[in-house]
C-alpha positions as CSV (number, residue, x, y, z in Angstrom):
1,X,-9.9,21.0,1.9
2,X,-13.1,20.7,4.1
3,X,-13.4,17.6,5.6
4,X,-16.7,15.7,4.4
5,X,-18.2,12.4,5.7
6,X,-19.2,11.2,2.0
7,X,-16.8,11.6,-1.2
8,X,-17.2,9.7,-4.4
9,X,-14.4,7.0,-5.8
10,X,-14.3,9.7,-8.8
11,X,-13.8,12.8,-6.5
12,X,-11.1,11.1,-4.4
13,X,-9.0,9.8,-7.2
14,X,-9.2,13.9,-8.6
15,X,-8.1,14.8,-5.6
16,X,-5.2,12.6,-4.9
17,X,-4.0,13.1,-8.8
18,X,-4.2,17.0,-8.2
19,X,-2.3,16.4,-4.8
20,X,0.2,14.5,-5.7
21,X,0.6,14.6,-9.9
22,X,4.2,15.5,-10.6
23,X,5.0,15.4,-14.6
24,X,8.8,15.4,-15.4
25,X,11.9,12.7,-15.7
26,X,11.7,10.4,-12.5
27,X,13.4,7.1,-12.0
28,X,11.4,4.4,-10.9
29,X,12.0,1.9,-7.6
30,X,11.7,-1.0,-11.1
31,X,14.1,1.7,-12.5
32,X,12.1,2.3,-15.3
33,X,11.7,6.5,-16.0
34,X,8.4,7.9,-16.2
35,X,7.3,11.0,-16.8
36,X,4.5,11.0,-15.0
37,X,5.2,10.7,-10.5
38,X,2.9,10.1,-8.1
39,X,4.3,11.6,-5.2
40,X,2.5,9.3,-2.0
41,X,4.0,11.9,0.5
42,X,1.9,14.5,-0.9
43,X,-1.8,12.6,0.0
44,X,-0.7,10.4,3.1
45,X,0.5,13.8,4.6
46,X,-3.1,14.9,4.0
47,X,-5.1,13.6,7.0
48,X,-8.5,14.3,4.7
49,X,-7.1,12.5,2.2
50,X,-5.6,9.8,4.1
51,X,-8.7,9.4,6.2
52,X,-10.6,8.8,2.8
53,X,-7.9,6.6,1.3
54,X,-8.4,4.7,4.1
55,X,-11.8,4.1,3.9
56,X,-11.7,3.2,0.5
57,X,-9.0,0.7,1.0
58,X,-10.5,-1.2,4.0
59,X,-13.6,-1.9,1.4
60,X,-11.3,-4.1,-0.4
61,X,-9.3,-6.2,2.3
62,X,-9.9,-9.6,2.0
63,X,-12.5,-10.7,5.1
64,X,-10.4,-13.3,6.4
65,X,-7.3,-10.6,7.0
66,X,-6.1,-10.9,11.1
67,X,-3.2,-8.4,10.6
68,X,-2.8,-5.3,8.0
69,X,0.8,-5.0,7.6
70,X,2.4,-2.2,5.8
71,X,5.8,-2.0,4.0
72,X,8.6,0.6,4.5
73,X,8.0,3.4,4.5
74,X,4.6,4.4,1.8
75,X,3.0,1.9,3.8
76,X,3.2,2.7,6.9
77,X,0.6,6.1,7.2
78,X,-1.8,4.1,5.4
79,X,-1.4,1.0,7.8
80,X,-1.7,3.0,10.5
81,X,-4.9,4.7,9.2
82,X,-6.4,1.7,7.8
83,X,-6.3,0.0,11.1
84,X,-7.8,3.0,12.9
85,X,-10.7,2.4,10.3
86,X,-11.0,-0.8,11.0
87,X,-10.0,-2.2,14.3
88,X,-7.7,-4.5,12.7
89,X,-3.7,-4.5,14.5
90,X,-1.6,-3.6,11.8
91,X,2.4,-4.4,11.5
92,X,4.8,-3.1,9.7
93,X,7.5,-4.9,7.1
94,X,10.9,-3.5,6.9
95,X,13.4,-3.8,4.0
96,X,14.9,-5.8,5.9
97,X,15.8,-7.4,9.2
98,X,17.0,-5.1,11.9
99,X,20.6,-6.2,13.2
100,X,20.0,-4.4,16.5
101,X,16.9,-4.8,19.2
102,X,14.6,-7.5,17.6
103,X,16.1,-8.7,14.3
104,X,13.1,-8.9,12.9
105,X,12.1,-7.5,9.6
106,X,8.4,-7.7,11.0
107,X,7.7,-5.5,13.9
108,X,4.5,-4.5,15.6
109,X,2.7,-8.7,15.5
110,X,3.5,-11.7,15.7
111,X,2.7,-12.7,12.1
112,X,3.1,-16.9,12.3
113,X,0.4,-18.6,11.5
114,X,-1.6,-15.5,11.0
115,X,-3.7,-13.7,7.7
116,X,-2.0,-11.0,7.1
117,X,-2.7,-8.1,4.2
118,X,-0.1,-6.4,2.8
119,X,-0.7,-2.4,2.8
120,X,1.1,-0.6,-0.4
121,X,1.0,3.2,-1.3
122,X,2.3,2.7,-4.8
123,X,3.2,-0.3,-6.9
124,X,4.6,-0.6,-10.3
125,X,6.1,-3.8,-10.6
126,X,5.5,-5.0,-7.2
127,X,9.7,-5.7,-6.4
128,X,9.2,-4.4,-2.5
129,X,5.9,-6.3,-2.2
130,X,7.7,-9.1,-3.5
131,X,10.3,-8.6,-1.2
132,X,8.4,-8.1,1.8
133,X,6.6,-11.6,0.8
134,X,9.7,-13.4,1.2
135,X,10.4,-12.0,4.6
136,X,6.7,-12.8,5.7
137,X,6.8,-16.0,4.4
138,X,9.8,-16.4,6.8
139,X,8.0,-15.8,9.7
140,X,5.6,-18.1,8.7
141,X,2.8,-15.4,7.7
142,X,0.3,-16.9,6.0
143,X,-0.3,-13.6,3.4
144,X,-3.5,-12.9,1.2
145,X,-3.5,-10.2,-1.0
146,X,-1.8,-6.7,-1.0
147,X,-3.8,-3.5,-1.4
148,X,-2.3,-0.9,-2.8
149,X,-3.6,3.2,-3.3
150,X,-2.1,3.3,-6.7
151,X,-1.7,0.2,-9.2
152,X,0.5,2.0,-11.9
153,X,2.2,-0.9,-13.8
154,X,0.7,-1.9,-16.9
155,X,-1.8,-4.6,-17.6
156,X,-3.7,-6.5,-15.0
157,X,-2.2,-6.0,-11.3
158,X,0.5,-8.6,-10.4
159,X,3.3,-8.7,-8.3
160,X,6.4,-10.1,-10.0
161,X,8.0,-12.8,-8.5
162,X,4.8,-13.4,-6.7
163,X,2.2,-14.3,-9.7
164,X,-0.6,-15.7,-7.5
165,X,-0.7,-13.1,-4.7
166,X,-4.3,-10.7,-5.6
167,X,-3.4,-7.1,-5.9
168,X,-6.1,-5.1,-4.8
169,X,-5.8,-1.3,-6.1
170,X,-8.1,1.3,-5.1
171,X,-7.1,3.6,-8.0
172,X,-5.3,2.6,-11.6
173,X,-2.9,4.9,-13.1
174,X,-6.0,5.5,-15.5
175,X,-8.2,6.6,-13.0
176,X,-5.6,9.2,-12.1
177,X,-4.7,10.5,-15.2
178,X,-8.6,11.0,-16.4
């Protein structure tokens, strides 16, 4: 794909659907089955894709955000990008705390104290968003919202175990499956 300056919200999400649309039996992280897979590998591996993905996403960060931080591992290319787009210094949440080096489950910032974004590729049910809350929240990171590439849970976007946190999707599953 030819890399273009300007690309419609429509355009993108045909794009990334035709990228990374999988149909078949796939478990779920929420370990529900679906039939229907976004594969995030397939467009964060795309550095047209990625580039626009990131642009896209930055328009929705909350204004107040100090410090994007992206979770293991979906995360992580589109942290990186998204802090390229915007000058912001991103970190990045493990699953959990290392026991070596650091310890930390948050590497990259110092996150106490600070307004920190979450960064998602793909969220269902939001169980690693809430999980990487928890270890934020243990630093003392003071967290906003979490913006995500794909919301494809049902409903409104929410992050179980985490009802007031604002999830900010650039795509629904609806906008990739039109």
């Amino acid at each position: 794909m030819a890399e273009d300056d300007s690309i419609s919200k429509e355009d993108l999400a045909r794009r990334v659907a035709d990228v990374a649309t999988l149909d078949g039996t796939f478990v779920l992280r929420s370990g529900q089955t679906s039939h229907r897979y976004f594969d995030k590998y397939r467009f964060e591996g795309d550095p047209v894709l990625l580039k626009h993905l990131a642009r896209g996403m930055s328009r929705l960060l909350p204004a107040e955000t100090e410090i994007l931080a992206g979770l293991e591992l979906g995360g992580v290319p589109l942290v990186t990008a998204i802090s390229l787009e915007t000058g912001l210094p991103a970190a990045f949440v493990r699953k959990e705390a290392k026991t070596y080096g650091t310890c930390r489950a948050l590497e990259g910032q110092d996150v106490g104290g600070r307004k920190v974004t979450f960064i998602e590729d793909i969220i269902t049910t939001g169980g690693a968003v809430a999980d990487a809350y928890r270890l934020a929240s243990q630093e003392d990171a003071k967290v906003l919202a979490v913006v995500c590439a794909i919301w494809r849970g049902d409903g409104a976007p929410q992050v179980q175990g985490v009802p007031g946190l604002p999830v900010l999707p650039l795509f629904t599953r609806a906008d990739l499956d039109g």
